[in-house]
C-alpha positions as CSV (number, residue, x, y, z in Angstrom):
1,X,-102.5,116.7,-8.8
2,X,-103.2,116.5,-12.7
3,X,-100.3,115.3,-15.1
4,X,-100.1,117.1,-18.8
5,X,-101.1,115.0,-22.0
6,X,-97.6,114.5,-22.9
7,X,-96.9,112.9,-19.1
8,X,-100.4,110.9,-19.4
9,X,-99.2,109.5,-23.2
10,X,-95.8,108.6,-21.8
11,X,-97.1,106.4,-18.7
12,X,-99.4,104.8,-21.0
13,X,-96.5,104.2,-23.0
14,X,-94.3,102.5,-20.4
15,X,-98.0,100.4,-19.4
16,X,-97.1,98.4,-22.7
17,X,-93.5,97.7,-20.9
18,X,-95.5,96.6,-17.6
19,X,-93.7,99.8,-16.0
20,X,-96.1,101.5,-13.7
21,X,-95.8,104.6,-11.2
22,X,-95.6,103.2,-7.5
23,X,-96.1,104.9,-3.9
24,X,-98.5,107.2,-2.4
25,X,-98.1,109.5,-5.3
26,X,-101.0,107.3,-7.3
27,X,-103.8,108.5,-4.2
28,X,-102.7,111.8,-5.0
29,X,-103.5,111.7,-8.8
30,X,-106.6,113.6,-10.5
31,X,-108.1,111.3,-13.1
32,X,-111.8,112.8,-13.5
33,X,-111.5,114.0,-16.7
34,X,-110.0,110.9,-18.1
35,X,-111.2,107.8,-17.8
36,X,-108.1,106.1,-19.4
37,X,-105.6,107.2,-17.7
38,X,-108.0,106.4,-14.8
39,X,-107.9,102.9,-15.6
40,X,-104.2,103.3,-15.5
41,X,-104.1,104.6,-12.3
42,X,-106.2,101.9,-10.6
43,X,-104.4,99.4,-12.4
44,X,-100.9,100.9,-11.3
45,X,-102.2,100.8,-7.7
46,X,-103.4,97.8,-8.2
47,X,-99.6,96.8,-9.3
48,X,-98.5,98.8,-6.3
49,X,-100.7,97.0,-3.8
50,X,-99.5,94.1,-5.1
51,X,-95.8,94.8,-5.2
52,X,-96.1,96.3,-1.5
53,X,-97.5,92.7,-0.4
54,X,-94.5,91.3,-2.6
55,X,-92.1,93.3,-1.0
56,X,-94.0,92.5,2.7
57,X,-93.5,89.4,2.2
58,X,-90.0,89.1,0.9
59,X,-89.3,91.4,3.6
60,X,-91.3,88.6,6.0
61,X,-88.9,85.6,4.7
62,X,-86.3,87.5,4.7
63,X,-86.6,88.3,8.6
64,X,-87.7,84.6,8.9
65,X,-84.3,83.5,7.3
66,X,-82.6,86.2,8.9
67,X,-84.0,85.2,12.1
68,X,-82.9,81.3,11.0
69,X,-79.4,82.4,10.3
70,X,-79.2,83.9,13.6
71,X,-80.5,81.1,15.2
72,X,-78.3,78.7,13.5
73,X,-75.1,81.4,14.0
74,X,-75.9,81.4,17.5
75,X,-75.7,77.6,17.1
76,X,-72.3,77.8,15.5
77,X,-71.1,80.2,17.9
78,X,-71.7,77.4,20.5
79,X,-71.0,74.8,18.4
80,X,-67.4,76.1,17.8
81,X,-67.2,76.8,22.0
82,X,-68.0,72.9,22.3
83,X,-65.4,72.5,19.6
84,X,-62.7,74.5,21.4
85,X,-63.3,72.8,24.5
86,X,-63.4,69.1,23.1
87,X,-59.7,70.6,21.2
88,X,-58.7,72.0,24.6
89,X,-59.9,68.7,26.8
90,X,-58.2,66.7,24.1
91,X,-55.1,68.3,24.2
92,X,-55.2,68.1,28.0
93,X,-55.5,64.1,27.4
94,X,-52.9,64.1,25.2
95,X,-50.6,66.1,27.6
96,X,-51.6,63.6,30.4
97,X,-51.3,60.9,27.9
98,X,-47.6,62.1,27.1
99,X,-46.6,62.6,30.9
100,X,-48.0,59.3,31.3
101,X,-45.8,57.9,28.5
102,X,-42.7,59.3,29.5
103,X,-43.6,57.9,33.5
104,X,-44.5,54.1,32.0
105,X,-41.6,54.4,29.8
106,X,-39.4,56.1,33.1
107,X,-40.8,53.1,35.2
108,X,-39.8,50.2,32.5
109,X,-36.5,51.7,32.4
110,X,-36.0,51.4,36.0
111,X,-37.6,47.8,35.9
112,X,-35.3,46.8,33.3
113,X,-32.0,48.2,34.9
114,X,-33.9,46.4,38.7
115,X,-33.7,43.3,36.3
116,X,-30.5,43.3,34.8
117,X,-29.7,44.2,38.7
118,X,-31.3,41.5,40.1
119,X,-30.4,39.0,37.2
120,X,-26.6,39.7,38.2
121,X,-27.7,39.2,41.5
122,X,-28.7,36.2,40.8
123,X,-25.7,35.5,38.8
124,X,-23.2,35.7,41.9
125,X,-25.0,34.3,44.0
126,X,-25.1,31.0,41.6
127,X,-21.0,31.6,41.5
128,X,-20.9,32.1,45.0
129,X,-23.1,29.2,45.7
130,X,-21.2,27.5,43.1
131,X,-18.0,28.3,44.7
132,X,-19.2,27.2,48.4
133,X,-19.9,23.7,47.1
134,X,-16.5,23.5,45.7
135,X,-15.0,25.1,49.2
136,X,-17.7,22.5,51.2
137,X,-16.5,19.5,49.1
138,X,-12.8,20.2,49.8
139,X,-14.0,20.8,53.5
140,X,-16.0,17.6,53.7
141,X,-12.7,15.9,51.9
142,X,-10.3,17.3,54.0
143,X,-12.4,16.6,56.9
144,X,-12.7,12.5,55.8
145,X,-9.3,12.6,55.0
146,X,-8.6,14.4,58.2
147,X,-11.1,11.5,60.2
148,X,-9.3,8.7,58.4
149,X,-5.7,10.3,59.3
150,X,-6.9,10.4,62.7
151,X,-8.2,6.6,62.7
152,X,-5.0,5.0,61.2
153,X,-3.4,7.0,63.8
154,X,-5.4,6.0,66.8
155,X,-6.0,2.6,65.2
156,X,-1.6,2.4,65.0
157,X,-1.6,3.9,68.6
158,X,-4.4,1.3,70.0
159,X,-2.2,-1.7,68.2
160,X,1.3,-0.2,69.1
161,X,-0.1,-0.7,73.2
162,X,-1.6,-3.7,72.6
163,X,1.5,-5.0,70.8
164,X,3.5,-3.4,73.7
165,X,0.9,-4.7,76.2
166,X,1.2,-8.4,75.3
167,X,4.9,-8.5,74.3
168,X,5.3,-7.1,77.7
169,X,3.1,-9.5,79.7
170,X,5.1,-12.2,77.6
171,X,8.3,-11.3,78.5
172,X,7.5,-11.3,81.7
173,X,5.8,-14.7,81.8
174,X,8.5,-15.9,79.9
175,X,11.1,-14.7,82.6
176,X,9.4,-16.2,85.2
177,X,9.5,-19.1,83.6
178,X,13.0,-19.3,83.3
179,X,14.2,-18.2,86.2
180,X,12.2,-20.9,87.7
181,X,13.9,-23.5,85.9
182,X,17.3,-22.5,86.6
183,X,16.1,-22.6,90.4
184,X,15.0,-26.3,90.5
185,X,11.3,-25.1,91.5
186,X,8.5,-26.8,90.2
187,X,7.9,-25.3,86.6
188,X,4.4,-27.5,86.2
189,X,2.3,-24.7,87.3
190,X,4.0,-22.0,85.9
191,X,4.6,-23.7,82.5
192,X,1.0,-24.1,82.7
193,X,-0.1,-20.6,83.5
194,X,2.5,-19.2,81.1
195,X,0.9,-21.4,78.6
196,X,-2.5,-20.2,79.7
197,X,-1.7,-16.6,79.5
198,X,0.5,-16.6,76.8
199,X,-2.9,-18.4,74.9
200,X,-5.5,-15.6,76.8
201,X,-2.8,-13.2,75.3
202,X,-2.6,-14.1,71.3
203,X,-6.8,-14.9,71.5
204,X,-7.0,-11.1,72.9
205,X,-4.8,-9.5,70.6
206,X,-6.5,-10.8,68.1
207,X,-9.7,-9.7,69.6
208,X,-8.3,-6.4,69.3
209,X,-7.2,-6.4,65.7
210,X,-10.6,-8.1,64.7
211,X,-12.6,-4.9,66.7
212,X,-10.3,-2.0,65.6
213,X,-10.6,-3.9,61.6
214,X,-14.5,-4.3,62.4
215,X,-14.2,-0.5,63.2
216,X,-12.5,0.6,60.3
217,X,-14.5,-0.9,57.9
218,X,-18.0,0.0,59.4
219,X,-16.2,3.8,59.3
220,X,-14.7,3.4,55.7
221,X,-18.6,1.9,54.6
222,X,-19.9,5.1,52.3
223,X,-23.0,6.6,53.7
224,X,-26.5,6.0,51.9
């Protein structure tokens, strides 16, 4: 394959610019009849050799980084699939977190209205408690009053008999007594046993009164 002189003088031309021909083209080329533009053609295959292991090796990194980017995509890819499952398991722990809320806050309502429950509870019982001292004091007044009622009546009963008792037993001593005088008998021995009696009389209704006195006052004596 031969260029014309015109051709030739124009690649040598663009030479000065450092623009060569490039591709198979330059094998194809007959430069036996000109040494100069023979030079040019080993020179611009030279260039072409040279651009071709440029290019190779672009075209090398360029796979490398390609190959990197992929690599690191893929890494991304699961990356953002660890991402979406830490969002997803997050949001589940915040649901749970949520329910759990709304339970603890469920529960402390219920333990607050138990409370207020239980505190009025407690409330009436202190009232009624309150109000059974008050019922138990009256009782255990009415009750002394009640006991004491009952021993000044028994105590007036007992004395009433005994007063009855010994007037009685006087009367009748004293009768005897005077009947027997106004029968002439021998009032010696009976003036003696009236006086006797009417002595064993008085000394036992005093004993009486001193016991049912003794009595009262070991019952009116407050309790320690």
């Amino acid at each position: 394959m031969k260029f014309s002189k015109e051709t030739k003088a124009q690649l040598l031309e663009l030479q000065k610019r450092n623009i060569y021909l490039e591709g198979n083209v330059l094998k194809m080329l007959d430069t036996a009849d000109d040494p100069i533009f023979e030079e040019y053609v080993k020179a611009a295959i030279e260039k072409d050799r040279d651009a071709r292991k440029r290019r190779l090796d672009v075209t090398k990194q360029i796979q490398v980084q390609n190959k990197d980017l992929v690599e690191k995509e893929r890494k991304n890819l699961e990356l953002m699939d660890e991402l979406k499952e830490t969002l997803k398991n997050i949001e589940d722990s915040k649901e749970q977190i949520e329910n759990q809320n709304t339970e603890l806050l469920s529960w402390k309502d219920e333990n607050e209205k138990m409370s207020n429950n239980l505190r009025i509870a407690l409330d009436e019982a202190e009232e009624a408690k309150a109000v059974a001292e008050k019922a138990k004091a009256a009782a255990e007044n009415d009750l002394d009053l009640l006991q004491k009622k009952s021993q000044f009546e028994l105590i007036g009963s007992i004395v009433k008999v005994s007063l009855i008792v010994i007037l009685s037993v006087g009367v009748v001593t004293t009768g005897m007594y005077i009947i027997a005088m106004f029968t002439d008998k021998d009032t010696q021995i009976i003036s003696s046993t009236w006086s006797n009696m009417f002595g064993i009389l008085l000394t036992n209704a005093f004993s009486i009164i001193g016991t049912i006195m003794g009595v009262k006052y070991a019952s009116e004596k407050p309790k320690e």
